[in-house]
C-alpha positions in Angstrom: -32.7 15.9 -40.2 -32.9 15.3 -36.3 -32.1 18.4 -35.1 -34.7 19.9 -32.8 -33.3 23.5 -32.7 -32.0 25.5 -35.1 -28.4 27.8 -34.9 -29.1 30.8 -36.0 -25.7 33.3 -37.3 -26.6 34.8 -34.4 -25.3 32.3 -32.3 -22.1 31.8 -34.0 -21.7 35.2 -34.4 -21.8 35.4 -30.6 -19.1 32.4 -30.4 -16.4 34.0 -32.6 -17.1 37.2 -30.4 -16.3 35.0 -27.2 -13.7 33.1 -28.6 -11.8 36.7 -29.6 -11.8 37.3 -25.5 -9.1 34.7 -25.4 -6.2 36.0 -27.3 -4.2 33.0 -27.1 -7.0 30.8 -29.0 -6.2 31.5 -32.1 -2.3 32.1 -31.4 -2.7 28.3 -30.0 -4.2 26.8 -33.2 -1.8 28.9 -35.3 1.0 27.3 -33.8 -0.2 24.0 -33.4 -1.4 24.0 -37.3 2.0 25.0 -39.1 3.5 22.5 -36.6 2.0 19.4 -37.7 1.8 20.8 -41.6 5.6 21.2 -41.0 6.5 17.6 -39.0 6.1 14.6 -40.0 4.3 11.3 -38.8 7.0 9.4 -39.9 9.6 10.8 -37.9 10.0 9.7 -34.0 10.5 13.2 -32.6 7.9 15.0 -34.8 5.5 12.8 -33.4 6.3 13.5 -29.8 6.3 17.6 -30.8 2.7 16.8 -32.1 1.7 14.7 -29.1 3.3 16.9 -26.5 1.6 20.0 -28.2 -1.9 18.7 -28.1 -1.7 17.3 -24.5 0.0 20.4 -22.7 -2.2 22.9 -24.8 -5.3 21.3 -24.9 -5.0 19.6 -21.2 -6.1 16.5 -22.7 -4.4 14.6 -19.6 -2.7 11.9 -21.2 -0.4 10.9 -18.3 -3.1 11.1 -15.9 -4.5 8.4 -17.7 -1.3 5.9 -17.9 -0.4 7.2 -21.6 3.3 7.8 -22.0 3.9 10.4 -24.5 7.5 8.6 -25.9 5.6 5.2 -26.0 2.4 6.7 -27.9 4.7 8.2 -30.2 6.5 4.4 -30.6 3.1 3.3 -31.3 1.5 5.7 -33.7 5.4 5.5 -35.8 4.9 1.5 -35.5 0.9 1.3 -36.6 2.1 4.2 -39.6 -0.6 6.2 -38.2 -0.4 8.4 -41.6 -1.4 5.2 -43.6 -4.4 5.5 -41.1 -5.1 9.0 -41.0 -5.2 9.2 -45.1 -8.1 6.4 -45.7 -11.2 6.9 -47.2 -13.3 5.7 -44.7 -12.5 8.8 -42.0 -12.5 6.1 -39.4 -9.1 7.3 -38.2 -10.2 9.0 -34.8 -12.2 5.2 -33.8 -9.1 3.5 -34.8 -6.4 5.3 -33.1 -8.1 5.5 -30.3 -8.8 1.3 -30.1 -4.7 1.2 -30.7 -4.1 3.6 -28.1 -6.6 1.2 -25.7 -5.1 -2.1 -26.2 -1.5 -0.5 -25.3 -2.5 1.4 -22.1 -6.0 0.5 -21.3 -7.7 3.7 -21.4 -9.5 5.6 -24.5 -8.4 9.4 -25.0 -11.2 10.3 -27.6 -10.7 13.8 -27.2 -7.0 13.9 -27.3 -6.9 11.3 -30.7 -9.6 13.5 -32.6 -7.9 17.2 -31.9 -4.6 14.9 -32.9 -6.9 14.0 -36.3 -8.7 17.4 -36.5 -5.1 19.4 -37.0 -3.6 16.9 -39.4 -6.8 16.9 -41.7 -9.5 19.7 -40.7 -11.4 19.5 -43.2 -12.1 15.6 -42.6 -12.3 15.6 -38.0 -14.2 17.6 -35.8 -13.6 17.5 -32.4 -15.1 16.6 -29.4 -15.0 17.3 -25.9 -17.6 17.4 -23.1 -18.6 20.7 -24.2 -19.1 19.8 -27.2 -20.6 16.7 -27.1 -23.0 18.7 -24.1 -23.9 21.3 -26.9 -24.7 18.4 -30.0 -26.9 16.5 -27.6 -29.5 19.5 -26.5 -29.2 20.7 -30.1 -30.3 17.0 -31.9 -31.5 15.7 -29.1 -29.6 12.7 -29.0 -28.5 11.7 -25.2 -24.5 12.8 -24.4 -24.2 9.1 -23.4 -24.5 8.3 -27.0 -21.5 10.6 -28.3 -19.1 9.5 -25.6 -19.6 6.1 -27.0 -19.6 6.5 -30.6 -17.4 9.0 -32.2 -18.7 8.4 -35.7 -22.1 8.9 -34.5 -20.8 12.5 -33.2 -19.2 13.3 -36.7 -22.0 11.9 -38.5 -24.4 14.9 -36.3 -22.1 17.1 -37.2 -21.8 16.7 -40.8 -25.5 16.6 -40.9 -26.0 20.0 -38.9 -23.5 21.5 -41.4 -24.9 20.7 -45.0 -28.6 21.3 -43.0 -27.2 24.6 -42.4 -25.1 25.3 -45.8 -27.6 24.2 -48.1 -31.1 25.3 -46.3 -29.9 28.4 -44.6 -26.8 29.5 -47.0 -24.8 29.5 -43.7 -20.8 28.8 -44.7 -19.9 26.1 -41.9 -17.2 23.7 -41.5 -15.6 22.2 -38.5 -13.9 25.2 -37.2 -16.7 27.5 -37.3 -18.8 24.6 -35.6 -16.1 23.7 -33.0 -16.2 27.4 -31.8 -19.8 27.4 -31.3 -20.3 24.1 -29.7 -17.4 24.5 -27.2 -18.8 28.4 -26.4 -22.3 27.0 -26.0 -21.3 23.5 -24.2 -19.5 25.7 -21.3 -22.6 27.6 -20.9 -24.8 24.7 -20.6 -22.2 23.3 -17.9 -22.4 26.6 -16.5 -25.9 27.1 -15.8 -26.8 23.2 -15.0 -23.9 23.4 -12.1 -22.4 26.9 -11.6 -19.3 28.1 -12.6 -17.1 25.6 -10.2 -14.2 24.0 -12.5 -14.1 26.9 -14.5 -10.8 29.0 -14.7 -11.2 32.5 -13.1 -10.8 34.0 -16.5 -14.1 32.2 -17.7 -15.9 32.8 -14.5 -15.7 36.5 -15.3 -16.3 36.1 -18.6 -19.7 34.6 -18.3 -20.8 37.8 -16.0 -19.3 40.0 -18.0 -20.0 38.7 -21.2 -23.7 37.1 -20.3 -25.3 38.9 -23.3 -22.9 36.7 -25.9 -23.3 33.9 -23.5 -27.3 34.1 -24.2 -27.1 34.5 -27.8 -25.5 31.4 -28.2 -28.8 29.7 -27.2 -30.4 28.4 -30.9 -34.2 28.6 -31.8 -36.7 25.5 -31.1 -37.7 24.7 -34.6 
């Protein structure tokens, strides 16, 4: 086991706590989940519904980066990215994301694995900056090294949660995990640079809510 510090259920007790301060968390991921249980990845239009859901909602910034939504949803219906998605291997996320490069020369990592996470949960974790931020200070392993290699980020992950399951009886899986890392990565962003980029909501929150905040901080082993 690499990891260097240890999460305690303090500190993802503290991150569900922070994540109830935004009421439309958990209405988002509601929505988004009986959405893509309900359309399909066969169908044209479901596929822009999912696409357009995940960018908007998640700010993932697709057109900023030259990625049509109509034309990514041409491309995942003619790559039959459910054929993808369902393999073995869980390599989905590195896949998609080297189809969605060769059409528009740019990678959207973050926007293919939440696409991944809310079609199979139980098989994609997500990453983000805060995330990846969070994994890095607690294995160790540089940030550099997660925005590179996506299965080395799952791979972490999946080792932090059966460390956690089996030595500590904890009860993980990626959404518990995702809520912690994301809490956690915003405060590391927070107290290496300040609270600039931050939405006014969050700004408040981490004065009025530094106590959670501060749990979140996990135990050198």
């Amino acid at each position: 086991m690499k990891t260097k510090k240890f999460i305690t259920k303090k500190n993802l007790n503290s991150a569900q706590k922070l994540k109830r301060e935004y009421p439309e968390w958990e209405a988002v991921d509601q929505l988004i989940t009986r959405e893509f249980r309900e359309l399909k990845n066969s169908n044209l239009g479901d596929l822009f519904v999912k696409i357009q859901l995940i960018d908007n909602f998640y700010s993932c910034n697709l057109r900023n980066q030259g990625i049509d939504h109509r034309e990514l949803s041409k491309l995942f219906l003619l790559n039959n990215i459910d054929e993808i998605l369902n393999r073995k291997s869980n390599d989905a996320v590195k896949i998609i994301d080297e189809l969605i490069y060769k059409k528009f020369s740019s990678h959207s990592l973050v926007f293919v694995s939440k696409f991944c996470y809310f079609t199979h949960p139980d098989k994609y974790p997500i990453t983000d900056k805060f995330a990846r931020r969070a994994l890095s200070v607690i294995t160790g392993i540089p940030m550099n090294y997660f925005e590179q290699d996506f299965n080395l980020f799952k791979k972490e992950i999946d080792d932090l949660i059966e460390f956690l399951n089996k030595k500590l009886k904890f009860s993980l899986d990626y959404r518990i995990i995702d809520v912690y890392l994301w809490c956690y990565g915003q405060y590391l962003q927070y107290l290496k640079s300040g609270d600039k980029g931050f939405s006014l909501f969050t700004k408040n929150l981490f004065v009025d809510k530094k106590d959670l905040f501060e749990n979140l901080i996990p135990n050198y082993d």
